[in-house]
Backbone atoms as SQL, in Angstrom:
CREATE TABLE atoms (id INTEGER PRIMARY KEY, chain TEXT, resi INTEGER, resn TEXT, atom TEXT, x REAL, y REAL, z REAL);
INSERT INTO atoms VALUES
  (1, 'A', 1, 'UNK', 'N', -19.892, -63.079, 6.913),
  (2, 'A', 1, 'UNK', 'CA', -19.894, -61.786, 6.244),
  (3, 'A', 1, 'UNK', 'C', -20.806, -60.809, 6.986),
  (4, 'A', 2, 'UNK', 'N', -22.172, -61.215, 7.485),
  (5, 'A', 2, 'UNK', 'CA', -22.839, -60.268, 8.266),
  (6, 'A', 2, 'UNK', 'C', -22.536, -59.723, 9.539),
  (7, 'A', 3, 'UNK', 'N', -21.612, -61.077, 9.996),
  (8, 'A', 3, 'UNK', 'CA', -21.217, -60.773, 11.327),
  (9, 'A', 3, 'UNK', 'C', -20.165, -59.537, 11.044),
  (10, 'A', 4, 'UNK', 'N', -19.124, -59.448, 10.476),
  (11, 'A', 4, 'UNK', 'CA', -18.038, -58.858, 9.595),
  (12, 'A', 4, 'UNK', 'C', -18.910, -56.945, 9.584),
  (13, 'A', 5, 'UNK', 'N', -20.099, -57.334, 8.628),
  (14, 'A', 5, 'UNK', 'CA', -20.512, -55.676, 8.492),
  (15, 'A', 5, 'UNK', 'C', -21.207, -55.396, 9.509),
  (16, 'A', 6, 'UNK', 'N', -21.926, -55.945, 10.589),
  (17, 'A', 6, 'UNK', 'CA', -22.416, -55.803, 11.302),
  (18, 'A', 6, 'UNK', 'C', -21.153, -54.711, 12.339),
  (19, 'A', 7, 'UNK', 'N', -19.879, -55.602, 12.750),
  (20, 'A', 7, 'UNK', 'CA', -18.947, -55.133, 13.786),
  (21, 'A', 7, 'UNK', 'C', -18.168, -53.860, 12.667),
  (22, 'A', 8, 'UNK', 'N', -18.172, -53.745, 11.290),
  (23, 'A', 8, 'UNK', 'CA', -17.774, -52.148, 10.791),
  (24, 'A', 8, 'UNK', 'C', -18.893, -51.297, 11.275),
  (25, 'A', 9, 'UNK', 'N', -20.219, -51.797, 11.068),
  (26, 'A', 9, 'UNK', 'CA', -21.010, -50.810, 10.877),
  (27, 'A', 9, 'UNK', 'C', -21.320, -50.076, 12.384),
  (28, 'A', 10, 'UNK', 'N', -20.720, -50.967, 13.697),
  (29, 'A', 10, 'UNK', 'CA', -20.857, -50.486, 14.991),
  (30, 'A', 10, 'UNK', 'C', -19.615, -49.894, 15.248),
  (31, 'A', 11, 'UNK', 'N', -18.611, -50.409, 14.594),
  (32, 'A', 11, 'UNK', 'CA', -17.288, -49.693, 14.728),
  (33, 'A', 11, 'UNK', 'C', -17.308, -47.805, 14.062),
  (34, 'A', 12, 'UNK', 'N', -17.994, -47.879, 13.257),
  (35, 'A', 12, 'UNK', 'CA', -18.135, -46.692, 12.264),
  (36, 'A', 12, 'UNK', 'C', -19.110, -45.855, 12.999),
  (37, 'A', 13, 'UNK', 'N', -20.216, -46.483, 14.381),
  (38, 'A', 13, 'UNK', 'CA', -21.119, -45.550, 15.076),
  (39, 'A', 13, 'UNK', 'C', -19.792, -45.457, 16.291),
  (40, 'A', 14, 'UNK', 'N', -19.233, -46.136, 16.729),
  (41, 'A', 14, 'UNK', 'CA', -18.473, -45.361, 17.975),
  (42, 'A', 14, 'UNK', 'C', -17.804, -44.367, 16.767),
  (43, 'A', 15, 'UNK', 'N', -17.103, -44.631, 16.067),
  (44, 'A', 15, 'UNK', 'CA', -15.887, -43.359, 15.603),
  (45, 'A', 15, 'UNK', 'C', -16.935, -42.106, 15.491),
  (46, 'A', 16, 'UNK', 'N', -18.017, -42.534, 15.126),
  (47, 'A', 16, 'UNK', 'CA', -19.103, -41.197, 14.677),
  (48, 'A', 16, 'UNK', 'C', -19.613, -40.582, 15.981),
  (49, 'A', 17, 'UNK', 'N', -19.813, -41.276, 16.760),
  (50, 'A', 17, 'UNK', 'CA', -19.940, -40.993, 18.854),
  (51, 'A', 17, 'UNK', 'C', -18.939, -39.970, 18.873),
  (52, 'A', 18, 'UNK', 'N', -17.743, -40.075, 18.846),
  (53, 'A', 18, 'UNK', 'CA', -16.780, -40.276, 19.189),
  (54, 'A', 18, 'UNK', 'C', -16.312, -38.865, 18.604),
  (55, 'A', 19, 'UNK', 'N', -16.955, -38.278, 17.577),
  (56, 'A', 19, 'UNK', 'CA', -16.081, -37.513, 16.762),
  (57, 'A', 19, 'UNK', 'C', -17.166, -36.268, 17.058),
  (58, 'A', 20, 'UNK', 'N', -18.182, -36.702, 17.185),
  (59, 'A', 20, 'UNK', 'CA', -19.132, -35.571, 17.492),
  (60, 'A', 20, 'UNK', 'C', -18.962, -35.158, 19.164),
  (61, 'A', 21, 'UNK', 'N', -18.761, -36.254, 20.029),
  (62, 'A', 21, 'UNK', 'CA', -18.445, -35.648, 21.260),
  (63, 'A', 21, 'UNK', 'C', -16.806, -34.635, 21.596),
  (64, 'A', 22, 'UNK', 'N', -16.414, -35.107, 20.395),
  (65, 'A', 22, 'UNK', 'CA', -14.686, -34.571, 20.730),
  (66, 'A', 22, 'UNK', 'C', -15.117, -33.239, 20.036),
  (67, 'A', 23, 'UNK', 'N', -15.887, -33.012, 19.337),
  (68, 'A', 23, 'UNK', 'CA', -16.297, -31.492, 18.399),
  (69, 'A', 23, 'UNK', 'C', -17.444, -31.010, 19.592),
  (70, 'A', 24, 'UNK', 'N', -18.086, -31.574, 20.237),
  (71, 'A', 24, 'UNK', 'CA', -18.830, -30.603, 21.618),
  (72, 'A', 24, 'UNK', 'C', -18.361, -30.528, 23.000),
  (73, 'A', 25, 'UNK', 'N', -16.853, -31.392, 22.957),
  (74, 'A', 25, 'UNK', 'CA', -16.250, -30.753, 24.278),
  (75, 'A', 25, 'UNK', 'C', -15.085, -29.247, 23.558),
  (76, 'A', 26, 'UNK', 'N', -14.577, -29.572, 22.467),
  (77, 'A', 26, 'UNK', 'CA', -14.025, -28.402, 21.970),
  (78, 'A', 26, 'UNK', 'C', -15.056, -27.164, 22.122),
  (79, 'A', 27, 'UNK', 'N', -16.099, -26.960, 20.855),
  (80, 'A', 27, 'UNK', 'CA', -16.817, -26.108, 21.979),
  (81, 'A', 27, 'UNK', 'C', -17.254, -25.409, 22.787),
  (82, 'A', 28, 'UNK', 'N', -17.247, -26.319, 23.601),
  (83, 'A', 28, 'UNK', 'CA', -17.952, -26.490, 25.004),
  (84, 'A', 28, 'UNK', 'C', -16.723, -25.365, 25.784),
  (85, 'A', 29, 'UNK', 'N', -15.569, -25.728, 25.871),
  (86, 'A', 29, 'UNK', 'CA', -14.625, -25.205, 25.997),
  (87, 'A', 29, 'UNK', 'C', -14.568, -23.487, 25.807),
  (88, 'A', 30, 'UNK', 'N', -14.697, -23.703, 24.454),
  (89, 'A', 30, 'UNK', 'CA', -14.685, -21.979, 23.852),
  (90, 'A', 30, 'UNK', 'C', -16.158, -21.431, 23.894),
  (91, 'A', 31, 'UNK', 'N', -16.691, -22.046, 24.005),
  (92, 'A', 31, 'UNK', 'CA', -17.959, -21.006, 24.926),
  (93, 'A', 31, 'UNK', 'C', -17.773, -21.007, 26.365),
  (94, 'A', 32, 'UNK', 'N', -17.447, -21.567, 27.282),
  (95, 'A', 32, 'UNK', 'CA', -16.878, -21.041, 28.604),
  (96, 'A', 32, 'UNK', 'C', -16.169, -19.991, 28.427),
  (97, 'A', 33, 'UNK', 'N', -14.861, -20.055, 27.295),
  (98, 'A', 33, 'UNK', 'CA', -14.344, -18.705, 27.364),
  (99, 'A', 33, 'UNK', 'C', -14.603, -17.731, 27.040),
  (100, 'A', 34, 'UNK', 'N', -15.732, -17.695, 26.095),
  (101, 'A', 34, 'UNK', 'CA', -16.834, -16.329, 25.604),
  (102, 'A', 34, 'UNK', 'C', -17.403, -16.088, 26.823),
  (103, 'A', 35, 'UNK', 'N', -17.774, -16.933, 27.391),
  (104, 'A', 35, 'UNK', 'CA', -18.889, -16.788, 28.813),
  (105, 'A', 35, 'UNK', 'C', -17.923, -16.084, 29.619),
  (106, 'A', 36, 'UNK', 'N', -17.223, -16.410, 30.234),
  (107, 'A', 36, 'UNK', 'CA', -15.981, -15.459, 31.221),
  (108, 'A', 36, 'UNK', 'C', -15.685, -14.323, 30.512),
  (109, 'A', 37, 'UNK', 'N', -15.638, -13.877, 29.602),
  (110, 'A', 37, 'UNK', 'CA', -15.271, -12.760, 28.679),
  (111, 'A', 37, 'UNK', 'C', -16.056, -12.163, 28.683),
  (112, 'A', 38, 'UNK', 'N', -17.290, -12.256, 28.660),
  (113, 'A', 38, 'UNK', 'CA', -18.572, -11.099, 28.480),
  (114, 'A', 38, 'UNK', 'C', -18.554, -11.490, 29.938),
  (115, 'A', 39, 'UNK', 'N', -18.666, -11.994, 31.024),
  (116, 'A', 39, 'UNK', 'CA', -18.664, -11.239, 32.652),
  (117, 'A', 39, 'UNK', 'C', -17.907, -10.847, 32.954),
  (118, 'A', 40, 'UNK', 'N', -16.923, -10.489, 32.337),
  (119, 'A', 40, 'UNK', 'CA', -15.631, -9.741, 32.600),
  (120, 'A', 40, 'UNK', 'C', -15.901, -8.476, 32.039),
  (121, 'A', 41, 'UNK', 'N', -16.557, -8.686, 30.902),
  (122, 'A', 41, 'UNK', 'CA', -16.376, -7.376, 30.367),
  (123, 'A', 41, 'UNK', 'C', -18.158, -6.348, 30.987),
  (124, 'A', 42, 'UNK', 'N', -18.905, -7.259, 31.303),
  (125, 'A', 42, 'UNK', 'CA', -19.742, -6.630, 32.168),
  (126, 'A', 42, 'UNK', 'C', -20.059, -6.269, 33.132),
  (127, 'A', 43, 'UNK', 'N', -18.992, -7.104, 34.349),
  (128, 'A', 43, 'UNK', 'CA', -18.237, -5.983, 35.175),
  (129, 'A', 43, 'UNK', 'C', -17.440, -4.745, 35.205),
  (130, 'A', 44, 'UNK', 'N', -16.798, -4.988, 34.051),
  (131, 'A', 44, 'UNK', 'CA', -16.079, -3.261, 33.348),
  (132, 'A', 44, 'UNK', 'C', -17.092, -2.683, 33.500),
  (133, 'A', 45, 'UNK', 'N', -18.561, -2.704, 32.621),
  (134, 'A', 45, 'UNK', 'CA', -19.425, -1.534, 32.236),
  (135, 'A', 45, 'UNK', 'C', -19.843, -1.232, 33.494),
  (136, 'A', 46, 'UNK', 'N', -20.341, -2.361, 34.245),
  (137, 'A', 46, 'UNK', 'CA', -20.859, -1.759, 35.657),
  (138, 'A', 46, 'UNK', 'C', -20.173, -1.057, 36.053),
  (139, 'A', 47, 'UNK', 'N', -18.754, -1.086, 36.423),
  (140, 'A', 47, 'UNK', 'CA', -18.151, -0.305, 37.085),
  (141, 'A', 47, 'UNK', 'C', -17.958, 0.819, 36.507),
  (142, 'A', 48, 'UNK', 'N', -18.021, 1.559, 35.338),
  (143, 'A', 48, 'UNK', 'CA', -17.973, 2.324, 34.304),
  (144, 'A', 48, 'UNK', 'C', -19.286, 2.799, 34.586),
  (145, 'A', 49, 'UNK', 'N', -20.347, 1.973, 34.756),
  (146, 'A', 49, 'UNK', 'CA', -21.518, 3.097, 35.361),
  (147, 'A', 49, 'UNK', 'C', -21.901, 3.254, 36.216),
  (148, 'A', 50, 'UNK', 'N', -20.599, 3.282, 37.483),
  (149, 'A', 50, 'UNK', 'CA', -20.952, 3.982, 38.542),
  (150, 'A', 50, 'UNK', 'C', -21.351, 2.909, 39.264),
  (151, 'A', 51, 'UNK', 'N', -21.698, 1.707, 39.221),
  (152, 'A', 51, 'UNK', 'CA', -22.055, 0.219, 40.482),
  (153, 'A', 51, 'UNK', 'C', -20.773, -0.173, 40.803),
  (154, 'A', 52, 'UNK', 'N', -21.115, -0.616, 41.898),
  (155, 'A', 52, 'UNK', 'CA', -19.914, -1.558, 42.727),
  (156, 'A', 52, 'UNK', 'C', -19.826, -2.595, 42.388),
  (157, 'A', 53, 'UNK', 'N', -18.455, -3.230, 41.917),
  (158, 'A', 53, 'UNK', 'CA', -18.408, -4.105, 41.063),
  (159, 'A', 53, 'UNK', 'C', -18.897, -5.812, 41.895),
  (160, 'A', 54, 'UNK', 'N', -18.225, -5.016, 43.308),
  (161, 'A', 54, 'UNK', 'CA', -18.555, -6.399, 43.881),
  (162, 'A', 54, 'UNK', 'C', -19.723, -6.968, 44.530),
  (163, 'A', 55, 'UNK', 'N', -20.692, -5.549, 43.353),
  (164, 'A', 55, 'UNK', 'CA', -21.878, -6.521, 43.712),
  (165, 'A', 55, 'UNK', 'C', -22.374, -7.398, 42.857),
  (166, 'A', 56, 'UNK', 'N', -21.424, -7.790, 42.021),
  (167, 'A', 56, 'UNK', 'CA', -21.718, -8.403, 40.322),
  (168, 'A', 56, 'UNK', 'C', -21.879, -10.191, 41.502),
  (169, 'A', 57, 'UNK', 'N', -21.129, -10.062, 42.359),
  (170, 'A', 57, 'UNK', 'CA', -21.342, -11.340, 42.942),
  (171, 'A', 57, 'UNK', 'C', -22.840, -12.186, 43.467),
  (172, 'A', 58, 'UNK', 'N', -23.129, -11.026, 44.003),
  (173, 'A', 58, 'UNK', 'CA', -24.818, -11.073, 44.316),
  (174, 'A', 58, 'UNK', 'C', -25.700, -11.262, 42.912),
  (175, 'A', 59, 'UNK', 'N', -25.412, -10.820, 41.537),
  (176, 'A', 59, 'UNK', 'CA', -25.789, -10.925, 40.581),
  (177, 'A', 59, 'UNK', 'C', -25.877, -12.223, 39.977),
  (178, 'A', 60, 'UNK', 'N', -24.304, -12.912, 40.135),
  (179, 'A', 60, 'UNK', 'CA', -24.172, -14.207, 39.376),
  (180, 'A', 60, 'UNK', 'C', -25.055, -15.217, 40.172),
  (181, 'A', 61, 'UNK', 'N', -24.770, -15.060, 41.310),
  (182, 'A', 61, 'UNK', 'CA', -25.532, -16.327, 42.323),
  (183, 'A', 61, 'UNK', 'C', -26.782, -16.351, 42.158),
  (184, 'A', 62, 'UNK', 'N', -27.448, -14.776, 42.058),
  (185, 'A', 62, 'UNK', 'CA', -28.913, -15.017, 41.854),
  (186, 'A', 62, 'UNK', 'C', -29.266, -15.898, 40.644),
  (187, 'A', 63, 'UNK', 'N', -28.478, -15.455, 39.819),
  (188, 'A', 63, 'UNK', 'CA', -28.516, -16.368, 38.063),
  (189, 'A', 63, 'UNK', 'C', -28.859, -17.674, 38.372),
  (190, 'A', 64, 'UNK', 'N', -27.756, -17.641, 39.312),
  (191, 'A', 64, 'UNK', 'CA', -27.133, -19.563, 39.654),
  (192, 'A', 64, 'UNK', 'C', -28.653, -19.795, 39.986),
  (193, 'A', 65, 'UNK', 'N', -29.007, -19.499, 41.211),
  (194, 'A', 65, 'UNK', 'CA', -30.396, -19.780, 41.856),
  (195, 'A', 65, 'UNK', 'C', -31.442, -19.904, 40.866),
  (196, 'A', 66, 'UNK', 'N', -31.484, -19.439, 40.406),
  (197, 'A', 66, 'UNK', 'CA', -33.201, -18.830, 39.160),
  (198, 'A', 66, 'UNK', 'C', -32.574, -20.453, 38.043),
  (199, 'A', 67, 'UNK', 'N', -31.301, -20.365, 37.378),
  (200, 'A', 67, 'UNK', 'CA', -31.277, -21.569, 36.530),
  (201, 'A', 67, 'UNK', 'C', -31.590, -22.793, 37.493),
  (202, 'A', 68, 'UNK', 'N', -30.677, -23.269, 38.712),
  (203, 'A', 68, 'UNK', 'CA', -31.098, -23.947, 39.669),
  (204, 'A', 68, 'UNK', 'C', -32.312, -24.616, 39.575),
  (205, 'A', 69, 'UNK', 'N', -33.415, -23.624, 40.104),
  (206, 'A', 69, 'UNK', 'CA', -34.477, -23.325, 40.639),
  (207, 'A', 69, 'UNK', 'C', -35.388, -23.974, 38.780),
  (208, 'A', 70, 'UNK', 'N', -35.239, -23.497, 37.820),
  (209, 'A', 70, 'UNK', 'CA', -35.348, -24.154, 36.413),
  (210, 'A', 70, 'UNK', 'C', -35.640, -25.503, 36.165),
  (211, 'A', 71, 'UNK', 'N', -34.184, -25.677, 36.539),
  (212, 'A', 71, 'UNK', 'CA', -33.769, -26.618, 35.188),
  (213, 'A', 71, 'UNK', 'C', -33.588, -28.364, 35.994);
């Protein structure tokens, strides 16, 4: 019998693993697409105020570098 609740009660932590990782790659997912959406849309403004858009490139990389350089 212990052996029995022992293998539900590990069976019941993968499904619980399992259900929380499938709810933070969903997500994970739709905040990438918020994330592309607001640099999209903050290249609009730049360019709307007069910067060259393609210097938004020099912008992101520095990001990249500085988190990099972090984390």
């Amino acid at each position: 019998v212990q052996h029995a609740l022992l293998k539900t009660r590990g069976l019941q932590e993968i499904d619980r693993n399992l259900g929380v990782t499938g709810a933070m790659a969903a997500i994970s997912g739709y905040v990438r697409e918020l994330e592309a959406e607001a640099d999209l849309l903050g290249i609009e403004l730049m360019t709307a105020a007069g910067y060259n858009p393609k210097e938004a490139f020099f912008l992101f990389d520095h990001m990249i570098t500085e988190i990099e350089r972090e984390g």
